[in-house]
C-alpha positions in Angstrom: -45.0 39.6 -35.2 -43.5 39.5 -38.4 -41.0 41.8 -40.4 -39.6 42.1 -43.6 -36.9 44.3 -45.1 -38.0 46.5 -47.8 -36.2 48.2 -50.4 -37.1 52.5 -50.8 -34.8 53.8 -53.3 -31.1 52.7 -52.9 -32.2 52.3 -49.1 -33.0 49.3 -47.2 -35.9 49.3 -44.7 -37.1 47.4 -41.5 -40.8 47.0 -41.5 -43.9 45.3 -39.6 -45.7 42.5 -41.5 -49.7 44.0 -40.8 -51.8 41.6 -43.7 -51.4 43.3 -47.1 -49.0 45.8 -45.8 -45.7 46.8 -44.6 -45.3 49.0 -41.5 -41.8 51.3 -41.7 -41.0 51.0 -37.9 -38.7 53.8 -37.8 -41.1 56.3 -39.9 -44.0 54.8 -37.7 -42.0 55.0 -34.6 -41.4 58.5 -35.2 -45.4 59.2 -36.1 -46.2 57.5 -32.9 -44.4 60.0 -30.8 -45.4 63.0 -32.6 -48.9 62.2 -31.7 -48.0 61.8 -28.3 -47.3 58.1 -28.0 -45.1 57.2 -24.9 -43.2 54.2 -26.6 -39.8 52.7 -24.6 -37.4 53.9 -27.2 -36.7 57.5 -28.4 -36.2 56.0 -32.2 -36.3 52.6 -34.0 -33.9 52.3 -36.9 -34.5 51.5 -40.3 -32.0 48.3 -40.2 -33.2 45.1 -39.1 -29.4 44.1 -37.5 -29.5 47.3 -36.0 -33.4 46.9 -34.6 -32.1 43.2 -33.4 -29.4 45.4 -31.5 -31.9 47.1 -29.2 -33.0 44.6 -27.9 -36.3 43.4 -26.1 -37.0 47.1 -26.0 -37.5 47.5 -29.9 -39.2 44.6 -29.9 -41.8 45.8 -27.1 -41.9 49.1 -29.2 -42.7 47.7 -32.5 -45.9 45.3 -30.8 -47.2 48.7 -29.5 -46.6 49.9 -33.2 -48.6 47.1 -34.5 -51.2 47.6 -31.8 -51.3 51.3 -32.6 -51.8 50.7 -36.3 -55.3 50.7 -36.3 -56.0 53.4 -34.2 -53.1 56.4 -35.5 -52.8 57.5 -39.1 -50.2 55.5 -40.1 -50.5 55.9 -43.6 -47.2 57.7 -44.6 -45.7 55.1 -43.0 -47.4 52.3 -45.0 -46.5 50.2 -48.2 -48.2 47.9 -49.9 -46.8 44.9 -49.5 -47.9 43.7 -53.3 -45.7 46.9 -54.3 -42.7 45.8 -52.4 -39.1 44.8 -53.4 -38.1 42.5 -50.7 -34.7 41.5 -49.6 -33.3 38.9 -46.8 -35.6 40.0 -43.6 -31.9 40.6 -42.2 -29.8 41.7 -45.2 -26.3 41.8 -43.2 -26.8 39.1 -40.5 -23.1 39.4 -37.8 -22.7 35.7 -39.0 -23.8 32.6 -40.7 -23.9 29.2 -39.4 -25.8 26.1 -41.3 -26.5 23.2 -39.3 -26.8 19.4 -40.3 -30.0 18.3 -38.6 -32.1 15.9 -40.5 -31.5 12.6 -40.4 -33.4 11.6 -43.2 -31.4 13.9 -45.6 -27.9 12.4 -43.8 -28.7 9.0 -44.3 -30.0 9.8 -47.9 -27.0 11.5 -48.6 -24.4 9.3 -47.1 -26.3 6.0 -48.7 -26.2 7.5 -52.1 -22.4 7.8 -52.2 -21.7 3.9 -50.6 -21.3 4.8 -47.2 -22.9 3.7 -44.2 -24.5 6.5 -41.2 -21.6 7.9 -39.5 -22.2 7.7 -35.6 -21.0 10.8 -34.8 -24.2 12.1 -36.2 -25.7 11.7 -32.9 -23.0 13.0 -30.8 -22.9 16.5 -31.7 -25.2 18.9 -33.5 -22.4 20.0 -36.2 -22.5 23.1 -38.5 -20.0 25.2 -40.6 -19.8 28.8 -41.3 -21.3 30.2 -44.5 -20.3 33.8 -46.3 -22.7 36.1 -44.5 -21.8 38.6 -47.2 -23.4 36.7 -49.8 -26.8 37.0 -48.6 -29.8 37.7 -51.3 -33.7 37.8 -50.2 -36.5 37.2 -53.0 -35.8 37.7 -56.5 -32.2 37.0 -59.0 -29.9 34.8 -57.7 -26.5 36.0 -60.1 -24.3 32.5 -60.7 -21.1 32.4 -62.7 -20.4 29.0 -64.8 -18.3 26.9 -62.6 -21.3 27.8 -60.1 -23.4 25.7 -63.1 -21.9 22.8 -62.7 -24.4 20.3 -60.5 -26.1 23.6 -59.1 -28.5 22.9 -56.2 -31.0 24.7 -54.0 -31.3 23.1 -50.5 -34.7 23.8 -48.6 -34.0 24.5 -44.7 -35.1 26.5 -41.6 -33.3 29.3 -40.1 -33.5 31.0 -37.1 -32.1 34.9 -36.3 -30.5 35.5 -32.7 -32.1 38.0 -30.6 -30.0 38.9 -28.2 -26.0 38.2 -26.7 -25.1 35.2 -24.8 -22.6 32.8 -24.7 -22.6 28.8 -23.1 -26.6 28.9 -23.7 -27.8 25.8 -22.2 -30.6 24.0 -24.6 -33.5 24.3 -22.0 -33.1 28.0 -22.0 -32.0 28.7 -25.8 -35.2 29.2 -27.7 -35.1 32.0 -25.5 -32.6 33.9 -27.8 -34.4 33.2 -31.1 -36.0 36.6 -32.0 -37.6 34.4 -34.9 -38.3 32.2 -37.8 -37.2 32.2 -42.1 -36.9 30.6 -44.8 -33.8 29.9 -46.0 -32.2 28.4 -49.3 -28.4 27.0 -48.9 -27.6 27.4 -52.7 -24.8 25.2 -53.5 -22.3 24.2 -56.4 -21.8 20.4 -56.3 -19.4 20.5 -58.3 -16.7 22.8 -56.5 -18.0 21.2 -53.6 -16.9 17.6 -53.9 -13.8 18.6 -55.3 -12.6 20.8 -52.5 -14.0 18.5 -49.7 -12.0 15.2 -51.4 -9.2 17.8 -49.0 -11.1 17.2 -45.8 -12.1 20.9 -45.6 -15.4 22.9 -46.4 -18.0 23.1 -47.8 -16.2 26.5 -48.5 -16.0 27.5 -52.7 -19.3 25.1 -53.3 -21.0 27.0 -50.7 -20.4 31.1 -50.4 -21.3 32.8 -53.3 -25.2 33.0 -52.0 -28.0 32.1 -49.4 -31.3 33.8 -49.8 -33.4 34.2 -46.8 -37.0 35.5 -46.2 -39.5 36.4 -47.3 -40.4 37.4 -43.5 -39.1 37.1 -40.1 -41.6 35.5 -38.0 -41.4 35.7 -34.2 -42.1 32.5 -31.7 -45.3 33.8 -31.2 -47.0 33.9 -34.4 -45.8 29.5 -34.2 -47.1 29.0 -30.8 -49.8 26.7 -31.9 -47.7 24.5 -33.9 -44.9 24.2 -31.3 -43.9 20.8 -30.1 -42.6 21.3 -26.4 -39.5 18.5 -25.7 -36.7 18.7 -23.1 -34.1 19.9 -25.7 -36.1 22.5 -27.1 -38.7 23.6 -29.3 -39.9 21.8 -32.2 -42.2 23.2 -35.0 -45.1 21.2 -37.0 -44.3 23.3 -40.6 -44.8 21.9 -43.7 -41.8 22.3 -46.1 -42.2 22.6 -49.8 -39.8 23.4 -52.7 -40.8 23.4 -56.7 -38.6 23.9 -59.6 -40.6 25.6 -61.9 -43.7 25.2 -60.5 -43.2 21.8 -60.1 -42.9 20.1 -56.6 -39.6 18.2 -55.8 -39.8 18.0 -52.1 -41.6 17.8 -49.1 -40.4 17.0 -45.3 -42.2 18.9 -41.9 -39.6 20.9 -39.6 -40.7 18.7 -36.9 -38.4 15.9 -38.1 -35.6 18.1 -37.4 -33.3 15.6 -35.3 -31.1 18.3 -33.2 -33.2 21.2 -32.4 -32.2 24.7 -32.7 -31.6 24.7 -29.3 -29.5 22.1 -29.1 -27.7 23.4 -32.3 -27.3 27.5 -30.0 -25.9 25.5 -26.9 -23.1 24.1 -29.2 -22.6 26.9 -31.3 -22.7 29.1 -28.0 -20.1 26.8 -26.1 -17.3 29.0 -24.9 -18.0 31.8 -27.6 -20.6 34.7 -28.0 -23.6 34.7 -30.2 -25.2 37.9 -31.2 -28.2 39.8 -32.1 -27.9 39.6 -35.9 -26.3 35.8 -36.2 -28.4 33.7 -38.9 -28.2 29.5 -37.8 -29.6 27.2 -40.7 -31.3 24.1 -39.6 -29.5 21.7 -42.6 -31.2 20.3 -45.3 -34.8 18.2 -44.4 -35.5 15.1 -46.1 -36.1 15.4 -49.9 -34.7 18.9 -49.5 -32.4 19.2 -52.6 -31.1 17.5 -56.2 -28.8 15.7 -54.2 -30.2 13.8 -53.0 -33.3 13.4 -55.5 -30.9 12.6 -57.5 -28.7 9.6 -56.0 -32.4 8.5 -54.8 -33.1 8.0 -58.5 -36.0 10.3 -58.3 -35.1 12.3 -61.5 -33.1 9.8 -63.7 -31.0 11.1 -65.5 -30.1 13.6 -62.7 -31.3 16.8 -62.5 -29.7 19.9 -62.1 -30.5 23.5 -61.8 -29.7 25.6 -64.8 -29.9 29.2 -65.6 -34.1 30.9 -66.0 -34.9 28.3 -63.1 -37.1 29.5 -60.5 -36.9 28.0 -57.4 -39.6 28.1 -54.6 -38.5 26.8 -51.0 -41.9 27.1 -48.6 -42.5 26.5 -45.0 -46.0 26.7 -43.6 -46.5 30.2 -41.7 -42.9 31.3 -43.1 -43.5 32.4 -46.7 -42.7 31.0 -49.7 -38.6 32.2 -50.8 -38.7 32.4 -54.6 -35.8 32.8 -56.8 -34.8 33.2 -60.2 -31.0 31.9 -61.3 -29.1 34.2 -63.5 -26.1 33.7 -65.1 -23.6 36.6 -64.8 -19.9 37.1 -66.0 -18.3 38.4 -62.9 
């Protein structure tokens, strides 16, 4: 299956992905049972973190929605999708963890400022926690100055949880993916190296946005590009980004070095993830300025500036396009 959050007003609203149209579960849900319908749940919200909440039942009662759709009359329930403002698939994820899994981009990065591959790379699948507050979807991406200053986009992979557990082992954590986004790590070079010359962050460089979406795509909708190892699940997905129509990048989610599995057992170990938490996979190769830029791919470097419009794309996910604004608060 695949979702999207739409927005209806000064609401928010949790919908089916069905072609050229958006499915309102909740509206459909409740269409369903008018008609007599026996579905496993008595309602399905019109939040996405509360539909994650539910459980394998919502999720059971949203494929009979989608099976239902072209039998029922559906059609009050219905948007087109051409029509729709879309934001984050999960607007208000519990949490928000970004990963560090591409070797390429590592090596890249670390190579570019004089140092050599740190070993530890390959000892632990490490991530740090992003502003989950600061989450946009599709569209304006408001930036104050100092946020100017070596602006970046960063192409990556994230996954949503789908249900509670804690000490996930790898072989059994794809499991607790309910699915599959884009996702853009915006960040502010600038504020970034100077706080982490203090051995903390990225914090201030980091949390003022990340824009998900377009869609949410469930493991099923990537079975035939799924890559079966005994650590987890890989995916053969092109990844894209342009900067005003122009491509800057290009890597494949299958080069992913810890898998997303590996990255829940570690992020799971001794604490409790939850329907709701978003977990980036880090930057692929070629995924951001950067890197481009120490690379001596754009020379001088290159970095974002207000009126750019940035579009990060994985095959089967969407394309995630954004416009930078500047804003004065």
């Amino acid at each position: 299956m695949k979702f999207a959050t739409y927005r209806a007003g000064k609401q928010s609203r949790f919908a089916l992905v069905l072609g050229d149209r958006l499915l309102d579960v909740a509206a459909a849900h409740k269409l369903a049972r008018r008609q007599g319908k026996r579905l496993a749940l008595g309602y399905l919200p019109s939040d996405g973190l509360e539909f994650l909440r539910l459980g394998q039942a919502a999720m059971d009662d949203a494929r009979a929605l989608e099976e239902l759709a072209s039998s029922l009359d559906f059609s009050s329930a219905l948007v087109p999708l051409d029509q729709a403002v879309l934001e984050a698939p999960i607007p208000r994820p519990s949490s928000l963890r970004d990963g560090y899994a591409f070797r390429q981009h590592v090596e890249a990065a670390r190579r570019n400022r004089g140092l050599p591959m740190i070993p530890e790379f390959d000892e632990i699948p490490i991530f740090y926690f992003s502003n989950h507050h600061a989450i946009t979807g599709p569209g304006d991406v408001h930036v104050l100055p100092k946020h100017c200053e070596q602006l970046d986009f960063e192409l990556e992979c994230a996954i949503v949880i789908g249900k509670e557990g804690r000490t996930i082992p790898a072989e059994r954590a794809d499991e607790y993916i309910a699915g599959y986004m884009v996702m853009n790590d915006w960040s502010a070079r600038g504020l970034q190296m100077q706080e982490m010359k203090l051995n903390l962050g990225p914090a201030k460089g980091k949390d003022f946005a990340t824009s998900l979406g377009p869609i949410l795509v469930t493991r099923d909708e990537l079975a035939a590009r799924r890559i079966e190892t005994p650590v987890g699940e890989r995916y053969d997905l092109a990844m894209t980004a342009r900067i005003n129509g122009q491509e800057v990048s290009r890597g494949n989610l299958r080069d992913m070095h810890w898998t997303f599995a590996q990255i829940i057992e570690r992020a799971s170990y001794g604490v409790t993830l939850y329907p709701g938490d978003v977990i980036g996979s880090g930057t692929c190769g070629t995924g951001c300025l950067l890197e481009l830029n120490g690379s001596k791919v754009f020379d001088p470097p290159r970095w974002l500036e207000p009126g750019d419009v940035v579009e990060c794309e994985i095959e089967l996910l969407g394309s995630l396009r954004n416009r930078i604004v500047l804003s004065e608060h």
